[in-house]
mmCIF file of the N, C-alpha and C atoms, coordinates in Angstrom:
data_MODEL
# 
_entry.id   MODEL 
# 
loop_
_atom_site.group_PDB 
_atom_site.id 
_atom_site.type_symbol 
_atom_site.label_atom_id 
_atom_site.label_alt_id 
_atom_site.label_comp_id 
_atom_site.label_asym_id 
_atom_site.label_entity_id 
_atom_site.label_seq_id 
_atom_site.pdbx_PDB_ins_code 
_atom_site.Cartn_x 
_atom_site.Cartn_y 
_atom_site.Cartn_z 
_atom_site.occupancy 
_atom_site.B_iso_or_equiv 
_atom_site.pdbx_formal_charge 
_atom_site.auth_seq_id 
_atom_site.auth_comp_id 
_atom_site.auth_asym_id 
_atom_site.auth_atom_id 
_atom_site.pdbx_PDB_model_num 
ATOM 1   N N  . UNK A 1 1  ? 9.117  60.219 -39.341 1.00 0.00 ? 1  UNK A N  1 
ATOM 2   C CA . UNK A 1 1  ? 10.113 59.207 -39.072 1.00 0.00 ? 1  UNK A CA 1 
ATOM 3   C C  . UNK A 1 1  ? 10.258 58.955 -37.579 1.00 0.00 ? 1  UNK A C  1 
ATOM 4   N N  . UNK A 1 2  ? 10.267 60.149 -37.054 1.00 0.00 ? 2  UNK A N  1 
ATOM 5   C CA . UNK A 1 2  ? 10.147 60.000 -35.294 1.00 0.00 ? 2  UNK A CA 1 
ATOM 6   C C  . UNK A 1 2  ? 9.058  59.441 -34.616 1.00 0.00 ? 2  UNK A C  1 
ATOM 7   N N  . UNK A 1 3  ? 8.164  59.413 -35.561 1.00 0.00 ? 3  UNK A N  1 
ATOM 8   C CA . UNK A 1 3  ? 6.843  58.285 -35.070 1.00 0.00 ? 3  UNK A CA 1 
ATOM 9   C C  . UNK A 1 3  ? 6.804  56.747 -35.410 1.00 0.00 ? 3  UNK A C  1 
ATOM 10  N N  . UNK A 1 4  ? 7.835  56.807 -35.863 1.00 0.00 ? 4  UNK A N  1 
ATOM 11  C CA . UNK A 1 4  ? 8.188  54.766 -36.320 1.00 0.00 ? 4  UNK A CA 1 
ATOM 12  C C  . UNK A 1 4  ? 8.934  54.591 -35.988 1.00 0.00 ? 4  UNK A C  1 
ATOM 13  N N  . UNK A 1 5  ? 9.807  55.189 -35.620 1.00 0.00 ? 5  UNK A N  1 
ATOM 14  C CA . UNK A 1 5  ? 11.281 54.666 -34.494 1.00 0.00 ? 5  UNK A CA 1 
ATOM 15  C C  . UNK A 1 5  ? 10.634 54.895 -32.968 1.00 0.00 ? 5  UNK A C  1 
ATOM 16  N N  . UNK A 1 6  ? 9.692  55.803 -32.634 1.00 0.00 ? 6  UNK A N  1 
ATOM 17  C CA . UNK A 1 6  ? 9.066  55.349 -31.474 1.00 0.00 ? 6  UNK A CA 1 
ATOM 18  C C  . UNK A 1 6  ? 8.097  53.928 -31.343 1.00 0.00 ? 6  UNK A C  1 
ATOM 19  N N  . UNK A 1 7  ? 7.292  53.881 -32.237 1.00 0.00 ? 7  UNK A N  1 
ATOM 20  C CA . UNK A 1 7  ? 6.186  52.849 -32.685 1.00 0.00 ? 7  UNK A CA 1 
ATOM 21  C C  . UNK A 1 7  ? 6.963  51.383 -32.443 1.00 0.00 ? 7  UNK A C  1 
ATOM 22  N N  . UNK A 1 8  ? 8.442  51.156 -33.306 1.00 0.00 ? 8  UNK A N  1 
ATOM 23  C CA . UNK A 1 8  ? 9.242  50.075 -33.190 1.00 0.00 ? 8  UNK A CA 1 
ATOM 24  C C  . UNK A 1 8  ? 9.974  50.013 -32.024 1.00 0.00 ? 8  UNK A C  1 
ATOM 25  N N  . UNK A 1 9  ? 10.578 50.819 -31.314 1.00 0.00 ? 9  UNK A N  1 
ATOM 26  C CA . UNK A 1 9  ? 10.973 51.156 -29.984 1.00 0.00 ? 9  UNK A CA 1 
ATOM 27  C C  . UNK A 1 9  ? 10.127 50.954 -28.791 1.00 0.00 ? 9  UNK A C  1 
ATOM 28  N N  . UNK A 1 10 ? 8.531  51.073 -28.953 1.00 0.00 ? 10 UNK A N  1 
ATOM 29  C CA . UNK A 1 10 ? 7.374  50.841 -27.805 1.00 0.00 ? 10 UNK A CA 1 
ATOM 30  C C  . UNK A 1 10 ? 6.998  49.207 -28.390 1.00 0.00 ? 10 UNK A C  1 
ATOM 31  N N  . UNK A 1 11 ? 6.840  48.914 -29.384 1.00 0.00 ? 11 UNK A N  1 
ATOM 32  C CA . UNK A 1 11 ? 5.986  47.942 -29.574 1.00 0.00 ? 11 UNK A CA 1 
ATOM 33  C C  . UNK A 1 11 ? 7.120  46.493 -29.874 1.00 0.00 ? 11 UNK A C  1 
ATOM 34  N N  . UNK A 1 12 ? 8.108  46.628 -30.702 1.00 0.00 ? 12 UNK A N  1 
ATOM 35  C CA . UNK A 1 12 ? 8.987  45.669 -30.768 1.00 0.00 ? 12 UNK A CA 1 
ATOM 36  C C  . UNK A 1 12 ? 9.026  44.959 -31.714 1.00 0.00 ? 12 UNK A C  1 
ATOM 37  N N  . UNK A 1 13 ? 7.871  45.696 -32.451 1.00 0.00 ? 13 UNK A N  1 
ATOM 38  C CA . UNK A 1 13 ? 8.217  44.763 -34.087 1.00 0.00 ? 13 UNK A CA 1 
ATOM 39  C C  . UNK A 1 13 ? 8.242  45.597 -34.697 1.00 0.00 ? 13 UNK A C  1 
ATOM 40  N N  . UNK A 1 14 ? 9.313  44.909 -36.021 1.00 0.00 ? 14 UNK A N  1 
ATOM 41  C CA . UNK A 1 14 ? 10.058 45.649 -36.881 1.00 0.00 ? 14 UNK A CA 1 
ATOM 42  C C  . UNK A 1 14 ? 8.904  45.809 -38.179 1.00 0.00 ? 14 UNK A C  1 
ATOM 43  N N  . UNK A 1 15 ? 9.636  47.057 -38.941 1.00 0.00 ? 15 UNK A N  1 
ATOM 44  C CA . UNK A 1 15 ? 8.758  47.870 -39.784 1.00 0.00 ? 15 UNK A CA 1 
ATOM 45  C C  . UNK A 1 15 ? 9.597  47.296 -41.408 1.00 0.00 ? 15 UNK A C  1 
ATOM 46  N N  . UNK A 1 16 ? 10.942 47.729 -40.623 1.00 0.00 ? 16 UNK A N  1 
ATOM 47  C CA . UNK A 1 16 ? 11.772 47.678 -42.162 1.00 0.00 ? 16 UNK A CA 1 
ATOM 48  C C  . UNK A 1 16 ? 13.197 47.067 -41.449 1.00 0.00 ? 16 UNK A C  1 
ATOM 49  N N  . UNK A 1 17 ? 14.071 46.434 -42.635 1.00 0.00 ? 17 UNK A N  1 
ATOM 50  C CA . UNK A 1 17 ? 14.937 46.010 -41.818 1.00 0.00 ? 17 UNK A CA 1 
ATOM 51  C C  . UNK A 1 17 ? 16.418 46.771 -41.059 1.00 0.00 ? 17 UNK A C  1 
ATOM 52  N N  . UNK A 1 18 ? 16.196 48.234 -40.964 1.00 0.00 ? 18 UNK A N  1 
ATOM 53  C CA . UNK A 1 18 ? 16.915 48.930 -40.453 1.00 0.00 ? 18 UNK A CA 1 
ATOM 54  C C  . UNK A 1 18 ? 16.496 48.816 -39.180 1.00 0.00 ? 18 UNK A C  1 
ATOM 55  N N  . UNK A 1 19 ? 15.159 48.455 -38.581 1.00 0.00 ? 19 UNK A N  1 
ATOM 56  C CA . UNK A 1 19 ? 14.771 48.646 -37.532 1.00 0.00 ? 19 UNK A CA 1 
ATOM 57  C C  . UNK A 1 19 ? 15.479 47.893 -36.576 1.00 0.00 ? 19 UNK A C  1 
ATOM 58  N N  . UNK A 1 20 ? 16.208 46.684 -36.670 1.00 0.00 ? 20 UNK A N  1 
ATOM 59  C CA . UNK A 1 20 ? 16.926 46.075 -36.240 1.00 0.00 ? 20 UNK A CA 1 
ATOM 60  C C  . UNK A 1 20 ? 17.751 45.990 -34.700 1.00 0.00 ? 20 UNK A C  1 
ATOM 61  N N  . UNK A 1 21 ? 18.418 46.872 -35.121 1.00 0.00 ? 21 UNK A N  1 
ATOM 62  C CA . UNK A 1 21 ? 18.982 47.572 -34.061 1.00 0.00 ? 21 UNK A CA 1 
ATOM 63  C C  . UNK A 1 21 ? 18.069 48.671 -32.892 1.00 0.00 ? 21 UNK A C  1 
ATOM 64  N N  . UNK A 1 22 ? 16.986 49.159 -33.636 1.00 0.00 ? 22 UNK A N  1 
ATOM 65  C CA . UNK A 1 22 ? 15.868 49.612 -32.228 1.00 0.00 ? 22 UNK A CA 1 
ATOM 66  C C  . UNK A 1 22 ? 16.074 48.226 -32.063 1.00 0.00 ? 22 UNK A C  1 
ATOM 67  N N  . UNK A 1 23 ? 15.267 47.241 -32.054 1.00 0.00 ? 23 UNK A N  1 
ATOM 68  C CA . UNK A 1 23 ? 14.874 46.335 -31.041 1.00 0.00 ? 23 UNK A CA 1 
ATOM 69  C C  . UNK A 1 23 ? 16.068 45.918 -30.295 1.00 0.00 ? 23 UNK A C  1 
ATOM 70  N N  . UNK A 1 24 ? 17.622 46.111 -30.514 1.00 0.00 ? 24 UNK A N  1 
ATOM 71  C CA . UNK A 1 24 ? 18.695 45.959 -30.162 1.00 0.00 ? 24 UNK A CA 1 
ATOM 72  C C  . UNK A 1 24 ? 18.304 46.708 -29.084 1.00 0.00 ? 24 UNK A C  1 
ATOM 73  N N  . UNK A 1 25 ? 18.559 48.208 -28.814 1.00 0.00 ? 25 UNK A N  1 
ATOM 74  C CA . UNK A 1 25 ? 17.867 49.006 -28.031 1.00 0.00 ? 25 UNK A CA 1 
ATOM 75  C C  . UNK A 1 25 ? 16.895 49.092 -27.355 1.00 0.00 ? 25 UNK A C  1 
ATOM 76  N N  . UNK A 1 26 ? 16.138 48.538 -27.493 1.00 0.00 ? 26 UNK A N  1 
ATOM 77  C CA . UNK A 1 26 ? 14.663 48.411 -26.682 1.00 0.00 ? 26 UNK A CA 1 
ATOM 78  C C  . UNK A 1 26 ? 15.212 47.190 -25.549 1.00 0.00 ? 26 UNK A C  1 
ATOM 79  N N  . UNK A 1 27 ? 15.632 45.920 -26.157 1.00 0.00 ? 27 UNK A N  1 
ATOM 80  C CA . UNK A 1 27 ? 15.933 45.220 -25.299 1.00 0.00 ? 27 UNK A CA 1 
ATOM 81  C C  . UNK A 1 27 ? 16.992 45.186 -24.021 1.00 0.00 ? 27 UNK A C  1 
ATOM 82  N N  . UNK A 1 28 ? 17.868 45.844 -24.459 1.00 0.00 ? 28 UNK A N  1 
ATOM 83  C CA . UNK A 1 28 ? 18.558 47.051 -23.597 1.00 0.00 ? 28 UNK A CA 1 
ATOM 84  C C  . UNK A 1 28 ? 18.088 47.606 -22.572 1.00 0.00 ? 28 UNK A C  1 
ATOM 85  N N  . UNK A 1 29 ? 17.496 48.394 -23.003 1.00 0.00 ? 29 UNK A N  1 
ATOM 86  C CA . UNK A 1 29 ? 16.445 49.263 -22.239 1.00 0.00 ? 29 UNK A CA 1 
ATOM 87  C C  . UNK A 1 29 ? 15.213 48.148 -21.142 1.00 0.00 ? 29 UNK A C  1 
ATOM 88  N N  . UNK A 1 30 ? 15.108 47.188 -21.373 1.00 0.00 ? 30 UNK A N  1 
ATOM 89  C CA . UNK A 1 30 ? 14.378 46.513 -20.929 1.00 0.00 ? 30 UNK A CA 1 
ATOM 90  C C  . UNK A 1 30 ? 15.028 46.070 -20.021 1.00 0.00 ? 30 UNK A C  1 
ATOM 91  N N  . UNK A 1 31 ? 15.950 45.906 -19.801 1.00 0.00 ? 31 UNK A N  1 
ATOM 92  C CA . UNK A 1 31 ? 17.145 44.472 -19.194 1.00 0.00 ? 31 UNK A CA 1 
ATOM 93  C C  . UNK A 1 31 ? 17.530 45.422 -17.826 1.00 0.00 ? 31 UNK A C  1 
ATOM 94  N N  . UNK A 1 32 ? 17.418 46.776 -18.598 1.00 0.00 ? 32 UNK A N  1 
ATOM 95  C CA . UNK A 1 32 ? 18.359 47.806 -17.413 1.00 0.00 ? 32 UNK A CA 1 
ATOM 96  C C  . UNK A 1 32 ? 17.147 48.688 -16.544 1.00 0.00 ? 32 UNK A C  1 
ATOM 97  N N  . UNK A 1 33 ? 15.808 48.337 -17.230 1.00 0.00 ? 33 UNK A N  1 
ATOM 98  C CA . UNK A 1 33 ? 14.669 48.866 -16.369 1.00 0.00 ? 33 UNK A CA 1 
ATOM 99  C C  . UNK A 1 33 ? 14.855 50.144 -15.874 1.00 0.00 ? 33 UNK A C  1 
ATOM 100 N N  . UNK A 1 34 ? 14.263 50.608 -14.218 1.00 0.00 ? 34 UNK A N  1 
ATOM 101 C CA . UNK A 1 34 ? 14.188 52.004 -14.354 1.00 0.00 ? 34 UNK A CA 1 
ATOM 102 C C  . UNK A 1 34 ? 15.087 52.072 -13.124 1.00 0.00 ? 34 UNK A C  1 
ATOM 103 N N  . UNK A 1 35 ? 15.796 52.722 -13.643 1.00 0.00 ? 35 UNK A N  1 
ATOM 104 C CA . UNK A 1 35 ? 17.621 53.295 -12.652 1.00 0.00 ? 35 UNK A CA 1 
ATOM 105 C C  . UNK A 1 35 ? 16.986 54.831 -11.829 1.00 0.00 ? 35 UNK A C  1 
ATOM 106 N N  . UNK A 1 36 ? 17.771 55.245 -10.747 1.00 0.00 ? 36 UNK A N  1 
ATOM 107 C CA . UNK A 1 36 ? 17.799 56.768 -10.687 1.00 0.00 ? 36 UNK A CA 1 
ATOM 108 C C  . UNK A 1 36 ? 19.198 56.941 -10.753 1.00 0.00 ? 36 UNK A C  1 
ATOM 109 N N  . UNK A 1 37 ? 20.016 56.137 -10.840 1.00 0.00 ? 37 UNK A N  1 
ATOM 110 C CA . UNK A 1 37 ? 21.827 56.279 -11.356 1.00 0.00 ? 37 UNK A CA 1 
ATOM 111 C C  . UNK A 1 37 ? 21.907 56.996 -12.842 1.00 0.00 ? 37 UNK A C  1 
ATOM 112 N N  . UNK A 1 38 ? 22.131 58.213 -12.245 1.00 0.00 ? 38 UNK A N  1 
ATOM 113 C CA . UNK A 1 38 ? 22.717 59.067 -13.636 1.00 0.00 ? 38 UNK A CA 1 
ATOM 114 C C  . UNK A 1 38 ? 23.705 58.933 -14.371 1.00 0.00 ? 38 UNK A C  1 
ATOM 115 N N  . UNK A 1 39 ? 24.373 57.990 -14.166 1.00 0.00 ? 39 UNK A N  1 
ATOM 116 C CA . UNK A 1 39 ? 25.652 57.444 -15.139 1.00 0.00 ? 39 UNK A CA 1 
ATOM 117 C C  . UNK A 1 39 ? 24.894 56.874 -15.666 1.00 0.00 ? 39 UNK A C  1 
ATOM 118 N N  . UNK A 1 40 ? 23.961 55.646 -15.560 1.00 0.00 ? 40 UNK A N  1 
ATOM 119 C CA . UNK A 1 40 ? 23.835 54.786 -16.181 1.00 0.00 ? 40 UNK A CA 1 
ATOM 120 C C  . UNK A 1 40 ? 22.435 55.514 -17.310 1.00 0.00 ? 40 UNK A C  1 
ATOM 121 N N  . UNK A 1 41 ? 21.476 56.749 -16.801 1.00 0.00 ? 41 UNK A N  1 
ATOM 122 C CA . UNK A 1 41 ? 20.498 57.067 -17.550 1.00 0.00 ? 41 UNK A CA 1 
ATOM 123 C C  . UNK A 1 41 ? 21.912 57.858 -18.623 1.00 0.00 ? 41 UNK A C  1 
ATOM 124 N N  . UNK A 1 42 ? 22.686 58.855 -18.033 1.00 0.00 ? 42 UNK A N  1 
ATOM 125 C CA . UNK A 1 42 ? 23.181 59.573 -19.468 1.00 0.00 ? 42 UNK A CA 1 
ATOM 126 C C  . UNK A 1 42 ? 23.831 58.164 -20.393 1.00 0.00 ? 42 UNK A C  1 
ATOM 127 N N  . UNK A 1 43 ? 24.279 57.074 -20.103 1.00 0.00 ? 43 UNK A N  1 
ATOM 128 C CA . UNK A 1 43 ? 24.800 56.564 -21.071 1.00 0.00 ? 43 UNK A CA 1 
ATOM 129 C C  . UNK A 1 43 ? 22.963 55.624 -21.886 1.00 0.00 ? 43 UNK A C  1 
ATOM 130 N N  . UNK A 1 44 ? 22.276 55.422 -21.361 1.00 0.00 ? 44 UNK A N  1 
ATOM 131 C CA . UNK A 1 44 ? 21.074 54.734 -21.727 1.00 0.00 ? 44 UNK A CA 1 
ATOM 132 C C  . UNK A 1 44 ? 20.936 55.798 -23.016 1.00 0.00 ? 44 UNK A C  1 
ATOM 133 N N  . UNK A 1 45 ? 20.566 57.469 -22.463 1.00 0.00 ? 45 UNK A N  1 
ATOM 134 C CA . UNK A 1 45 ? 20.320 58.474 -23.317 1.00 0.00 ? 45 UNK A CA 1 
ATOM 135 C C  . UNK A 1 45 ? 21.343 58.557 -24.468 1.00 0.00 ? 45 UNK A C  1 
ATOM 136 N N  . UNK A 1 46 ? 22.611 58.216 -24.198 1.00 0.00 ? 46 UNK A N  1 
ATOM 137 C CA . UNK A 1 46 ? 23.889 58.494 -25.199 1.00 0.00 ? 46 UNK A CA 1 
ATOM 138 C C  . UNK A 1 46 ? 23.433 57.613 -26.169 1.00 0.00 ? 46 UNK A C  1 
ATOM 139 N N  . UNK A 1 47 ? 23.070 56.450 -25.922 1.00 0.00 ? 47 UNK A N  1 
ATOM 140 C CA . UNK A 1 47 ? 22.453 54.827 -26.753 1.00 0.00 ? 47 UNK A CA 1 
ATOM 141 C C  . UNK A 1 47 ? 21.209 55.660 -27.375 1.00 0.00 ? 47 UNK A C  1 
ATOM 142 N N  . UNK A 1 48 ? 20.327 55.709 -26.871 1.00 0.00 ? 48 UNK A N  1 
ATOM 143 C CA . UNK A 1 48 ? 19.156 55.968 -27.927 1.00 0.00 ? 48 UNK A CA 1 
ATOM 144 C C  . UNK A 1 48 ? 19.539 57.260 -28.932 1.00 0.00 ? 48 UNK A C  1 
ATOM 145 N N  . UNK A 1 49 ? 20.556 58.123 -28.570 1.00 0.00 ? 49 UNK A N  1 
ATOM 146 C CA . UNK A 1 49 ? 20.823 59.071 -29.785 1.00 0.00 ? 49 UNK A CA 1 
ATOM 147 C C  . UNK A 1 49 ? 21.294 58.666 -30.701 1.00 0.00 ? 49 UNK A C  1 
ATOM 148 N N  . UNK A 1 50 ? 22.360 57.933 -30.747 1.00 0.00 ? 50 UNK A N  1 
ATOM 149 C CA . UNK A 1 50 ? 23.305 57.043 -31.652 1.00 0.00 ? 50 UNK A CA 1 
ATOM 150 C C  . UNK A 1 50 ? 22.326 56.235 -32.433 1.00 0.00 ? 50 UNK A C  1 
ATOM 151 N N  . UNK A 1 51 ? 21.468 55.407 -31.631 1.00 0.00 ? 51 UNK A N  1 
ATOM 152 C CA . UNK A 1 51 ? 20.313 54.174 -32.444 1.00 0.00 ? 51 UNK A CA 1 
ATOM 153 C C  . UNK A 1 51 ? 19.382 55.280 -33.355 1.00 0.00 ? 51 UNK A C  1 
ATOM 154 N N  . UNK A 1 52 ? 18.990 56.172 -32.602 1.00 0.00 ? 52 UNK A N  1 
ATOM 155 C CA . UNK A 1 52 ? 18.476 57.119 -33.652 1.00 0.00 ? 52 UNK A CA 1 
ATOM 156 C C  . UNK A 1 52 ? 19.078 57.405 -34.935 1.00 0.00 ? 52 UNK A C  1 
ATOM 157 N N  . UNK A 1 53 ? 20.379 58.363 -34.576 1.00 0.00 ? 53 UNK A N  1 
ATOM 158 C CA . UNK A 1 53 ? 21.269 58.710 -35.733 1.00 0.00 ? 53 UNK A CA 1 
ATOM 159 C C  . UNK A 1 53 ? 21.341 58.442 -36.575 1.00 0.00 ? 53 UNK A C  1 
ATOM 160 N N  . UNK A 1 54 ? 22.291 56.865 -36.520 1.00 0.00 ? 54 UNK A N  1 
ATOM 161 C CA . UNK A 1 54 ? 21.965 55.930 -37.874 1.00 0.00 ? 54 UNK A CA 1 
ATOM 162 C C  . UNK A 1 54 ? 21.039 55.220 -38.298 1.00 0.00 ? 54 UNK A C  1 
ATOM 163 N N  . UNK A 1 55 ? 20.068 55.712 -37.463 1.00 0.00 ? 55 UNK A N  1 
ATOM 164 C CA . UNK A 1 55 ? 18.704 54.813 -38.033 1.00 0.00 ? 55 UNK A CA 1 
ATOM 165 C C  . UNK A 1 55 ? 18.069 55.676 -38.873 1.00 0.00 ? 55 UNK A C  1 
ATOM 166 N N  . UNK A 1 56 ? 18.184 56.986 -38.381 1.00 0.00 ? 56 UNK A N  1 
ATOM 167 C CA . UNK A 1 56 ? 17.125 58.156 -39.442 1.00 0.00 ? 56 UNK A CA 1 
ATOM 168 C C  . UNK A 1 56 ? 18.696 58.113 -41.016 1.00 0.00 ? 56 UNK A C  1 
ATOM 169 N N  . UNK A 1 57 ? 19.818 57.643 -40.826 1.00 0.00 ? 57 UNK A N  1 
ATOM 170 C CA . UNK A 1 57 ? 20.650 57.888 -42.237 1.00 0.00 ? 57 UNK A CA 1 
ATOM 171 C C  . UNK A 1 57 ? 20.722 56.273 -42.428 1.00 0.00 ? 57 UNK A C  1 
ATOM 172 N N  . UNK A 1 58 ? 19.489 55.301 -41.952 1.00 0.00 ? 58 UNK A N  1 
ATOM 173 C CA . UNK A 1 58 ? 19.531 53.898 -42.767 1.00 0.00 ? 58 UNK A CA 1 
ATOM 174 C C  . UNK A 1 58 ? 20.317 53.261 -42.592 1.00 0.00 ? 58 UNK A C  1 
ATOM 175 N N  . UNK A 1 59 ? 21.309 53.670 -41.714 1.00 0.00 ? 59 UNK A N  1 
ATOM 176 C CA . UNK A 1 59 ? 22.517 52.149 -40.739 1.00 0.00 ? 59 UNK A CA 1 
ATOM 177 C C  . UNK A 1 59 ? 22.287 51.807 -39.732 1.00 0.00 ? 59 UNK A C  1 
ATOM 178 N N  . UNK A 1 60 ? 22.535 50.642 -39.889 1.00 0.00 ? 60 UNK A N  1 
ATOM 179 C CA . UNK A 1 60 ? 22.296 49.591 -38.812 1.00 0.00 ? 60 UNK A CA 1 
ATOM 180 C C  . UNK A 1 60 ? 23.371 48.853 -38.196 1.00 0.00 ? 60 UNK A C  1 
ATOM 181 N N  . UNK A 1 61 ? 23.792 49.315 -36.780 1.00 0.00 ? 61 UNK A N  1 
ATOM 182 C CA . UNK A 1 61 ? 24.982 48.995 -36.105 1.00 0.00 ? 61 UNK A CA 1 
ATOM 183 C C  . UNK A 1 61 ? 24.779 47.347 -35.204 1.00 0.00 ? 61 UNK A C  1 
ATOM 184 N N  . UNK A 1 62 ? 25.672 46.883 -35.159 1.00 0.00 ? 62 UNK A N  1 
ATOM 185 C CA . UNK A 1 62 ? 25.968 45.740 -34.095 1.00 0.00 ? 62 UNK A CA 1 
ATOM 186 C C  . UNK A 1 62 ? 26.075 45.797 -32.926 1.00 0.00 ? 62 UNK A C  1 
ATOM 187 N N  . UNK A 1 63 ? 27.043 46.924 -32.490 1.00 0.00 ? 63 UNK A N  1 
ATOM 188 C CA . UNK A 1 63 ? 27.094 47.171 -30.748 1.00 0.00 ? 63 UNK A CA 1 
ATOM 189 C C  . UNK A 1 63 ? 26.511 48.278 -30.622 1.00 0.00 ? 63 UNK A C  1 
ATOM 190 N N  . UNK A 1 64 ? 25.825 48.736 -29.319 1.00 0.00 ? 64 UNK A N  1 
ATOM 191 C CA . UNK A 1 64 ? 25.179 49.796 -28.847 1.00 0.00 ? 64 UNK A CA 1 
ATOM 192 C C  . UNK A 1 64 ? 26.186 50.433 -28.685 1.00 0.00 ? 64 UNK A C  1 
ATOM 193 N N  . UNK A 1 65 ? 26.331 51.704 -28.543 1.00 0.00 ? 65 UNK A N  1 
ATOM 194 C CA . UNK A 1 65 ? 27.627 52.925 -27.513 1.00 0.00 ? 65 UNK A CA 1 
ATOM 195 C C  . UNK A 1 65 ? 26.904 53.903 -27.993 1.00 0.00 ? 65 UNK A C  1 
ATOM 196 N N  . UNK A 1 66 ? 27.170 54.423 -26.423 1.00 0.00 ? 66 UNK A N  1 
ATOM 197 C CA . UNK A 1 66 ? 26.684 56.067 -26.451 1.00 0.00 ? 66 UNK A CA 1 
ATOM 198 C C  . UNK A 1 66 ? 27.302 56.704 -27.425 1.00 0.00 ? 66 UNK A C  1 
ATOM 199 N N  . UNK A 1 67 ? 26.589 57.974 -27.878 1.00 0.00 ? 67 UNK A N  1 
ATOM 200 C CA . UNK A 1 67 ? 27.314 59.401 -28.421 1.00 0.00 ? 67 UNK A CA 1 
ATOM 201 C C  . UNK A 1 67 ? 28.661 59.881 -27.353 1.00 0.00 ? 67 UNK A C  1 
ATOM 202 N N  . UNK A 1 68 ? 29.570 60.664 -28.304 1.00 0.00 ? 68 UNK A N  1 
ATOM 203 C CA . UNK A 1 68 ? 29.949 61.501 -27.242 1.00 0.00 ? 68 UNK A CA 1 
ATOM 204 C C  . UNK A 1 68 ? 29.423 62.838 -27.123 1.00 0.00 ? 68 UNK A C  1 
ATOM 205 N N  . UNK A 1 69 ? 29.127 63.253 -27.884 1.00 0.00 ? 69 UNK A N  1 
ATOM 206 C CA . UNK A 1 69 ? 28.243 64.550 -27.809 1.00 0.00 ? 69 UNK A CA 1 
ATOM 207 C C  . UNK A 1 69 ? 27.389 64.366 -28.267 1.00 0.00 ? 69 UNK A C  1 
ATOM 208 N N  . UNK A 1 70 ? 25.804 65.854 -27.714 1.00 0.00 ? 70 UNK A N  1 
ATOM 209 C CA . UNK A 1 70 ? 25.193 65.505 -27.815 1.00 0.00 ? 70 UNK A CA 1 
ATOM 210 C C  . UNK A 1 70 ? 24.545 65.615 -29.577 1.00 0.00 ? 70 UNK A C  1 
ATOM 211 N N  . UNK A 1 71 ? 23.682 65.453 -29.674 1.00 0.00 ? 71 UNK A N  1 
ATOM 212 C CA . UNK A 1 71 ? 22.974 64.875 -31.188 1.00 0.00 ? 71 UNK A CA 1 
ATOM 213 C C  . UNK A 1 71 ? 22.194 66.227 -31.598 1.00 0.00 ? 71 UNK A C  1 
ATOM 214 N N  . UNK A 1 72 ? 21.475 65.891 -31.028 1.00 0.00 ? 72 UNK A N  1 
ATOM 215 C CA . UNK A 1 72 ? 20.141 67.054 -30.908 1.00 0.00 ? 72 UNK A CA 1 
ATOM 216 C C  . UNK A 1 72 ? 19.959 67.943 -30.393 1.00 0.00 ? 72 UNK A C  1 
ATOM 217 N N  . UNK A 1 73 ? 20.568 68.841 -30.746 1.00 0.00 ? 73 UNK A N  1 
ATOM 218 C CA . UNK A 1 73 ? 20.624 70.259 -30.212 1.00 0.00 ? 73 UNK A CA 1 
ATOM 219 C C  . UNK A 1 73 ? 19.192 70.935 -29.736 1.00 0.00 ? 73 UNK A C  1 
ATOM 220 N N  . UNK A 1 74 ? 18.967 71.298 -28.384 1.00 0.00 ? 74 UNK A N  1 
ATOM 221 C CA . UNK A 1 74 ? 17.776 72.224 -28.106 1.00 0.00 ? 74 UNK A CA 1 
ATOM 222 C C  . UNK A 1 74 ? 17.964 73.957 -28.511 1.00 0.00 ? 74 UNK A C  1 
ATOM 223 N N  . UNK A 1 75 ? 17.237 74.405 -29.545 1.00 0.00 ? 75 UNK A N  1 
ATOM 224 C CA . UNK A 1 75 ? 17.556 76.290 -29.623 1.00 0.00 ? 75 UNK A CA 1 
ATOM 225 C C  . UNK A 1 75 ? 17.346 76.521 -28.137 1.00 0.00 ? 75 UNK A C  1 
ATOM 226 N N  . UNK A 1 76 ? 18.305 77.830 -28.261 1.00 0.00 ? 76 UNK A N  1 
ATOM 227 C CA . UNK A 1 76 ? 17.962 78.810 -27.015 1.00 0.00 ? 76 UNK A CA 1 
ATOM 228 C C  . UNK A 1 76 ? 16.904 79.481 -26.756 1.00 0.00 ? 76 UNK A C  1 
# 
């Protein structure tokens, strides 16, 4: 699944119609190009967890917003 939400996320066409909202995200991501402002990368990063989230449980949101915490836990 993490290889088609990247695939639709790099390339920009949609697979299924959940994908939706990646391209919501991608275009995003496009608009805001490459920052070294760390406010603006943790909230970019907060956005792609969230677009993930409900994309791997099949919802598809309208507005972008970051997580408030994080998603994906790294083990110790």
């Amino acid at each position: 699944q993490l290889a088609q939400f990247c695939r639709v996320l790099s390339t920009g066409m949609l697979e299924t119609t959940c994908d939706a909202t990646i391209i919501k995200l991608r275009d995003q991501l496009m608009a805001t190009g490459s920052t070294r402002n760390r406010t603006i990368q943790k909230e970019l990063y907060g956005k792609v967890e969230r677009v993930l989230t409900h994309w791997l449980n099949g919802e598809t949101r309208s507005v972008l917003r970051p997580v408030t915490s994080e998603q994906f836990m790294l083990p110790e």
